[in-house]
C-alpha positions as MATLAB code, in Angstrom:
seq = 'XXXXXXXXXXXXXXXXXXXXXXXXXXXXXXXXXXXXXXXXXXXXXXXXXXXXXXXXXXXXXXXXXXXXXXXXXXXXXXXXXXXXXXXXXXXXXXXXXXXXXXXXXXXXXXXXXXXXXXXXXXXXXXXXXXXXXXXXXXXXXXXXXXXXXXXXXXXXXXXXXXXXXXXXXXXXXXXXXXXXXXXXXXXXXXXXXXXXXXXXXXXXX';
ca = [
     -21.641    1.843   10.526;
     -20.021    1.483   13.644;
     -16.976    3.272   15.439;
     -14.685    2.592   18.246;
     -13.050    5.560   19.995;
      -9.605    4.655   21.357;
      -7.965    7.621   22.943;
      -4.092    6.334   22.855;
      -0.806    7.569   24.010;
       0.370   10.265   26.491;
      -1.208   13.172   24.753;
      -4.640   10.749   24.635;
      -5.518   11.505   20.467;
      -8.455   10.280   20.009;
      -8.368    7.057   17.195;
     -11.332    5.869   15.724;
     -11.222    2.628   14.030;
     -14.889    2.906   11.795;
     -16.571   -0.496   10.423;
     -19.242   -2.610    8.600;
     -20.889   -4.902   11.147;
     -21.797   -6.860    8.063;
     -18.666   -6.986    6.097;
     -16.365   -6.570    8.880;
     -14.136   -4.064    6.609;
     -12.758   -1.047    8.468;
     -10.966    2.240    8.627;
      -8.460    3.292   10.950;
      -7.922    7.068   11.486;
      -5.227    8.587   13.582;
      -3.517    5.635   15.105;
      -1.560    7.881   17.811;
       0.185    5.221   19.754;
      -0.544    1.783   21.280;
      -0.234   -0.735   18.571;
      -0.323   -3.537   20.455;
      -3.728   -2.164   21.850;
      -5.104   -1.079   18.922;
      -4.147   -4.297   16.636;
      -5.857   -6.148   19.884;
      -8.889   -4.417   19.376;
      -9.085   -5.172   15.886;
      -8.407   -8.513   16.566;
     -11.258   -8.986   19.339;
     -13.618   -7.558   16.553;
     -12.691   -9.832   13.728;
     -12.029   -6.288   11.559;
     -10.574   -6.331    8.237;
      -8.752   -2.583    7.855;
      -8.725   -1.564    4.129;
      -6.929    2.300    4.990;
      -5.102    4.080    7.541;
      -6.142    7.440    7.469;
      -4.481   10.502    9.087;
      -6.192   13.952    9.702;
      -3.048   15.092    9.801;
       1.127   13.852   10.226;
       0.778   15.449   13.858;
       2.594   12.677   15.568;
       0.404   11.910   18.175;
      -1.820   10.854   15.800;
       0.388    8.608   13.387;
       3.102    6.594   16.241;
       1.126    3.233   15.210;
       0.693    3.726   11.542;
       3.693    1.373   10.629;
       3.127   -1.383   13.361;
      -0.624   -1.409   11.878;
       0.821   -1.566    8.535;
       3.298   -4.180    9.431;
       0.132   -6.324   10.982;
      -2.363   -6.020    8.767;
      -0.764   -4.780    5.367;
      -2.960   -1.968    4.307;
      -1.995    1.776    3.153;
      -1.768    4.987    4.817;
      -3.552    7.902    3.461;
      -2.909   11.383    3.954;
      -3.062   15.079    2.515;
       0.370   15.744    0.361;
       0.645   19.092    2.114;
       1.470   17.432    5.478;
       4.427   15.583    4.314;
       7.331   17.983    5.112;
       5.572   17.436    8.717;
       7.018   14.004    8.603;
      10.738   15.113    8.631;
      10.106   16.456   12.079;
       8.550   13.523   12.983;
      10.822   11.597   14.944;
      12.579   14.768   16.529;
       8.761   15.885   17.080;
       7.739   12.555   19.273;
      11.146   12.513   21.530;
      10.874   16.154   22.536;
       6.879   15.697   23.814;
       7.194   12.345   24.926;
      10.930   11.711   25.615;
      10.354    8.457   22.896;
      12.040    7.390   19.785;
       9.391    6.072   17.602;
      11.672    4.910   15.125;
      11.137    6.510   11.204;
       8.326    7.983    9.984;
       5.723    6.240    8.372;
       5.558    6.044    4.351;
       2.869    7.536    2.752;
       1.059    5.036    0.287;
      -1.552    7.917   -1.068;
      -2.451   10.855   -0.858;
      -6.044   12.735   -0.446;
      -7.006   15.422   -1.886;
     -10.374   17.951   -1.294;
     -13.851   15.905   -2.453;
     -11.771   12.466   -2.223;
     -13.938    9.501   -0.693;
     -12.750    6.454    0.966;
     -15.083    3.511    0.578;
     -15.532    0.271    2.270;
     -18.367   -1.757    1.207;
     -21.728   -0.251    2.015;
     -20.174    3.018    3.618;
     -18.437    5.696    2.248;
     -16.395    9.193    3.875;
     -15.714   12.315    2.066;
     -12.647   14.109    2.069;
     -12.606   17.990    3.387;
      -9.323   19.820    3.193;
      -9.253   22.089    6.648;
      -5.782   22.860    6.671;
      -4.917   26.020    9.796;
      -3.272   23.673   12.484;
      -1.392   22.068    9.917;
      -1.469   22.677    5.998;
      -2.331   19.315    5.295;
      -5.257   19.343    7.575;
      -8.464   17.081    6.665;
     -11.544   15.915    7.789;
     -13.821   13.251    6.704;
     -17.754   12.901    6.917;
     -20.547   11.342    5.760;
     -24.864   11.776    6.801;
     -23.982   10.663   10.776;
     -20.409   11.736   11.867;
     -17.715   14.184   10.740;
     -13.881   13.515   12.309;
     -12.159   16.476   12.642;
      -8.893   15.674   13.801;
      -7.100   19.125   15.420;
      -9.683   21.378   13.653;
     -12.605   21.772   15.820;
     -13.207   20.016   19.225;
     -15.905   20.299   21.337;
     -17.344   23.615   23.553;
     -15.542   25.663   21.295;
     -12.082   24.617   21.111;
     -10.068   24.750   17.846;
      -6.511   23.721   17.201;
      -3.230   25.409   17.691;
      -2.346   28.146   15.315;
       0.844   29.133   17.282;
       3.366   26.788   14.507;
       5.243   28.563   12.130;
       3.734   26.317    9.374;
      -0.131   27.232   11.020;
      -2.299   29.843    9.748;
      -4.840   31.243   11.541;
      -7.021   32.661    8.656;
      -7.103   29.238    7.113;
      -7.825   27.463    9.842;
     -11.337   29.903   10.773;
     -12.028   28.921    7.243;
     -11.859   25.547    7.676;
     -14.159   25.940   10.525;
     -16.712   27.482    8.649;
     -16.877   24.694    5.973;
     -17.258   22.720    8.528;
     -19.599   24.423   10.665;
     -21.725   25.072    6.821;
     -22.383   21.245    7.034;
     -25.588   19.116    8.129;
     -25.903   21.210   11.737;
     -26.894   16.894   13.175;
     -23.688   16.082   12.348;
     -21.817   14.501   15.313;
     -18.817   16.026   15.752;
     -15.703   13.299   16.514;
     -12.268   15.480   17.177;
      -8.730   14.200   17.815;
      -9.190   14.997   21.263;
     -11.243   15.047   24.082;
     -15.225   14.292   23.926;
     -17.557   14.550   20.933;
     -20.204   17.317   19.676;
     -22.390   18.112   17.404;
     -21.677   21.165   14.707;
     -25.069   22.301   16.187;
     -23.659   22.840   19.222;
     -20.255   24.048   18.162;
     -22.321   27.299   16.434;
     -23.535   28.564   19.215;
     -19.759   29.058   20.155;
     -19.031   30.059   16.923;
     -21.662   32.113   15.630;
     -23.490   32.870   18.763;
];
């Protein structure tokens, strides 16, 4: 399995675009912004996406979903519990970024807890981590675990100060995700990677 890391748009999310070297088939999570860059990218690499996957409907991590849909016709997944998020959506972008994105995506399924995503000879599980948002997920397999807003590195976690965040849910989240393989590298929304080894030590001490 391979993975790009394309940090996009003015708040720099972090999208990973995941795929098999040998089938070419591929994953895109949290397309923030750039289309043109990202569908480039694909391009270069001769990928085939099969999903669009969002950790959550923040939208600096969903302004490309329907250009990439447009491109490459394939769905966008995300946990149900985020979709009131996308009513704000638009209003969301212009207020940060002072740019209409146009309407929010469509949502062609949605994950739920223990879900997997497959392509070919690789497979993610689905966590639900909702806290930052209610809809919150993260997805993992024996290398890697992306976790979106959750958990970042040296410490960090995401914002609990929205009235639809919740702190206590959100330290719970970390500690499923922190109960995981401790080698697990650690891929957040933002910023540079970990490991959840190194994210106990700020954690647990």
């Amino acid at each position: 399995m391979k993975i790009l890391k394309l940090p996009v748009g003015q708040l720099r999310a972090n999208c990973y675009i995941v795929f098999d070297e040998k089938t070419t088939d591929s994953i895109i999570i949290d397309p923030g912004d750039e289309a043109d860059f990202l569908i480039q990218k694909i391009l270069d690499h001769e990928l085939t996406p099969r999903y669009i996957v969002a950790t959550h409907a923040h939208f600096d991590h969903i302004q490309a979903v329907n250009e990439l849909k447009l491109a490459f016709d394939v769905p966008f997944l995300m946990h149900k519990s985020d979709e009131t998020l996308l009513k704000h959506y638009r209003k969301s972008a212009l207020y940060f970024t002072k740019v209409d994105p146009g309407p929010a995506p469509r949502v062609d399924r949605f994950l739920t807890d223990q879900d997997e995503i497959k392509i070919e000879n690789y497979k993610l599980k689905i966590i639900h981590t909702p806290g930052h948002t209610p809809g919150g997920l993260c997805l993992y397999n024996n290398e890697v675990i992306f976790t979106g807003d959750t958990i970042f590195a040296k410490g960090a976690v995401g914002r609990t100060d929205f009235p639809y965040s919740n702190p206590l849910e959100l330290a719970n989240s970390i500690n499923k995700i922190l109960n995981l393989n401790s080698r697990l590298i650690i891929l957040p929304g933002h910023e540079e990677s970990s490991t959840i080894a190194g994210e106990k030590i700020y954690h647990l001490g």
